[in-house]
Residue frames as a rotation matrix with the C-alpha (Angstrom) as fourth column:
UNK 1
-0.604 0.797 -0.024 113.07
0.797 0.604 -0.004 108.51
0.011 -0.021 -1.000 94.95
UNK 2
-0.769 0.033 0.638 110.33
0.236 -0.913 0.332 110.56
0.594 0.406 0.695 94.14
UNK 3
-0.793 0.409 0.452 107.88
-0.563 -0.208 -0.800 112.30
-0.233 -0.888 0.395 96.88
UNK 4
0.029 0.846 -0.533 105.15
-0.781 0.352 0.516 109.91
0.624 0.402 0.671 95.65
UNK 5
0.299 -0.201 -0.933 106.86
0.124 0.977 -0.171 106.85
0.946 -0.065 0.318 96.14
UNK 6
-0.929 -0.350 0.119 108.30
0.002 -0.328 -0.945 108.44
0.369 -0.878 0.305 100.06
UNK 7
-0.348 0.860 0.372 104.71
-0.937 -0.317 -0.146 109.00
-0.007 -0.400 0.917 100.74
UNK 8
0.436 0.407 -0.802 103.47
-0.581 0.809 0.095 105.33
0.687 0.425 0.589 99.65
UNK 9
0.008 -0.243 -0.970 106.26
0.321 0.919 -0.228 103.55
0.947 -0.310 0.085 101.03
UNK 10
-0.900 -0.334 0.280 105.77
-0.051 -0.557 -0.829 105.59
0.433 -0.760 0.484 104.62
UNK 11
0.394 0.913 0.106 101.96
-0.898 0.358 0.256 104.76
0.196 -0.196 0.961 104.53
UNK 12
0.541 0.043 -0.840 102.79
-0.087 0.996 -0.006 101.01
0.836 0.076 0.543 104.10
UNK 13
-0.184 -0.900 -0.396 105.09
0.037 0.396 -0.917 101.19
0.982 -0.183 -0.040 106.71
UNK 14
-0.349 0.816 0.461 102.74
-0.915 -0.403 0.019 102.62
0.202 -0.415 0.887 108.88
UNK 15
0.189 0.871 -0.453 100.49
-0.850 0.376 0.369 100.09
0.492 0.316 0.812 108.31
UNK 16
0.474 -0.055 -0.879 102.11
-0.277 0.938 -0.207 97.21
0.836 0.341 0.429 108.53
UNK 17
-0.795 -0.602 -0.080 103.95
0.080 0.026 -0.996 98.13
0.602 -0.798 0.027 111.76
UNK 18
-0.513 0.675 0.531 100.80
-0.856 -0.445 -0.262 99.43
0.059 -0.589 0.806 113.28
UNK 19
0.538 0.657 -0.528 98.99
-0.546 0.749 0.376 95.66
0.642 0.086 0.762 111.90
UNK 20
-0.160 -0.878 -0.451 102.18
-0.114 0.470 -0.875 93.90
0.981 -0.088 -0.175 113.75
UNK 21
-0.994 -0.082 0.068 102.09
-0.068 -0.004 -0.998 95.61
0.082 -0.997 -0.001 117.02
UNK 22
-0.352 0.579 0.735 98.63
-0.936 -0.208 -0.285 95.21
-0.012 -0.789 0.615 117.37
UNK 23
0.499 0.273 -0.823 99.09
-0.274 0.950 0.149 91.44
0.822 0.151 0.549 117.11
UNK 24
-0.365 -0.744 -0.559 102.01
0.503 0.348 -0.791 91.29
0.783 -0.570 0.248 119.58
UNK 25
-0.970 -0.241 -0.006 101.42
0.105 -0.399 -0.911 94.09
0.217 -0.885 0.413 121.94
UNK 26
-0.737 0.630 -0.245 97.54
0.025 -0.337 -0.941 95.88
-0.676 -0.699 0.233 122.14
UNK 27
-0.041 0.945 0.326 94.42
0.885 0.186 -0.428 95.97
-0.465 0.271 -0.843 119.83
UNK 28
0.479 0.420 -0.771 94.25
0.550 -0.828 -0.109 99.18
-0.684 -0.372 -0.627 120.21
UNK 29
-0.260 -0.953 -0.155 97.17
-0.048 -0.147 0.988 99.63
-0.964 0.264 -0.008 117.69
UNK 30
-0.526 -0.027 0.850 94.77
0.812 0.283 0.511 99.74
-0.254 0.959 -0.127 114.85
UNK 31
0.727 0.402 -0.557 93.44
0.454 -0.890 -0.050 103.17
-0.516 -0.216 -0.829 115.58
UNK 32
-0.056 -0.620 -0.782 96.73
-0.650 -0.572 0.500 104.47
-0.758 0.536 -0.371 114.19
UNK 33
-0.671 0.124 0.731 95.90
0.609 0.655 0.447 101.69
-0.424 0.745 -0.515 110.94
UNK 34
0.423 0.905 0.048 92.55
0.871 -0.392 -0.295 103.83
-0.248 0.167 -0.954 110.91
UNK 35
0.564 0.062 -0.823 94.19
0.300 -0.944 0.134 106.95
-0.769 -0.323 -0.551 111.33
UNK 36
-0.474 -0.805 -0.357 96.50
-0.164 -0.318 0.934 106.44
-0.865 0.501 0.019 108.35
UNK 37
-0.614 0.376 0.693 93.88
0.761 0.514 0.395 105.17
-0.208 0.771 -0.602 106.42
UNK 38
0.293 0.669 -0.683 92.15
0.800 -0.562 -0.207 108.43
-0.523 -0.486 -0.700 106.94
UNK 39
0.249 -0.629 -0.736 94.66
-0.378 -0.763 0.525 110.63
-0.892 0.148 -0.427 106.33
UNK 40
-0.708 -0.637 0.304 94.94
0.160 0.274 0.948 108.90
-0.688 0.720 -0.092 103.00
UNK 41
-0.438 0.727 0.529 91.51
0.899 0.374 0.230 109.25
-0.030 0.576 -0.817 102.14
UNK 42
0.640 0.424 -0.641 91.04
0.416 -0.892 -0.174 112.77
-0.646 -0.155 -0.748 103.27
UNK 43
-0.433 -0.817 -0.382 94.59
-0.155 -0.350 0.924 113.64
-0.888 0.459 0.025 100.84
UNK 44
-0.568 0.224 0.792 92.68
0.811 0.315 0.492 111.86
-0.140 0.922 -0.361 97.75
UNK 45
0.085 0.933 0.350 89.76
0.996 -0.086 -0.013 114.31
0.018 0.350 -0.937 98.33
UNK 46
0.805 0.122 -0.580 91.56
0.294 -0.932 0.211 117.25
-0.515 -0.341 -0.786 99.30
UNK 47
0.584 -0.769 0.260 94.97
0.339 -0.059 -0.939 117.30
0.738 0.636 0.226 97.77
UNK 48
0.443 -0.563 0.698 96.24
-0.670 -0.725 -0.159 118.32
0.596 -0.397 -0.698 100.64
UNK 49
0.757 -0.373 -0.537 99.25
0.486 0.870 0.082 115.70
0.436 -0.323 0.840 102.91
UNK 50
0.984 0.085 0.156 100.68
-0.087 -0.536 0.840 116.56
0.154 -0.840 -0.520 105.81
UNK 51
0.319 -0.798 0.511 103.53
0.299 0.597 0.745 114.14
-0.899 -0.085 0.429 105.14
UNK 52
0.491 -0.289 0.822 104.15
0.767 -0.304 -0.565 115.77
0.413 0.908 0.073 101.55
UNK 53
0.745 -0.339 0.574 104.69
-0.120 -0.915 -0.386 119.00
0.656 0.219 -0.722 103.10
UNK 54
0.720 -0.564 0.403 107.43
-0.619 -0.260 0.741 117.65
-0.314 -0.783 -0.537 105.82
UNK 55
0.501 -0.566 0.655 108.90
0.805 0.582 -0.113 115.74
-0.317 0.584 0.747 102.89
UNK 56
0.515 -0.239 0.823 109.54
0.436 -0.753 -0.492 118.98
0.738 0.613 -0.284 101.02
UNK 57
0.751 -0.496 0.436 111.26
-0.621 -0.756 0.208 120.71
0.227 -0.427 -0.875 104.09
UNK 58
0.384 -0.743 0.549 113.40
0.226 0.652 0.724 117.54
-0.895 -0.153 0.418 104.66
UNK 59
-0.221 -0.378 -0.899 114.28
-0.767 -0.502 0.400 118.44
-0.602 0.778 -0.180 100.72
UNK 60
-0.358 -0.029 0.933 112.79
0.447 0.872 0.199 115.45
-0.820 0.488 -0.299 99.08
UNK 61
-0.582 0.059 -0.811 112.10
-0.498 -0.815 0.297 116.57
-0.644 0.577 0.503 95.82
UNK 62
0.399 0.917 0.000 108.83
-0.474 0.207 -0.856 116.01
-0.785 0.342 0.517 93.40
UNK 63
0.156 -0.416 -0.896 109.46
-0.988 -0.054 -0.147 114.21
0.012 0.908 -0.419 89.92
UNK 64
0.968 -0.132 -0.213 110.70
0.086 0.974 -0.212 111.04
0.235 0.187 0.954 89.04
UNK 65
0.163 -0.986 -0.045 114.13
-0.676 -0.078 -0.733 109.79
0.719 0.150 -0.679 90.45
């Protein structure tokens, strides 16, 4: 899989865990919803992803696969 798609499906997962628990457990659990939505919108404008670059030292590699 290619670091795009690792990044995508690691947001969503994010998300959707973070929308979960703050049905079951606290409210407060959409702050980290916000915080990934951020951090996606600050990557569009900056090119820069925090999670890209600790993909790449785990060894996920760029490209299609």
């Amino acid at each position: 899989m290619s670091l795009e798609r690792w990044i995508r499906l690691i947001a969503g997962t994010f998300i959707l865990t973070s929308l979960a628990l703050s049905q079951v457990h606290s409210v407060y659990w959409l702050w980290f919803t916000a915080f990934v939505g951020a951090n996606l919108f600050q990557s569009a404008l900056t090119r820069w992803c925090l999670m890209e670059d600790i993909l790449r030292k785990l060894g996920v590699r760029e490209g299609r696969g």
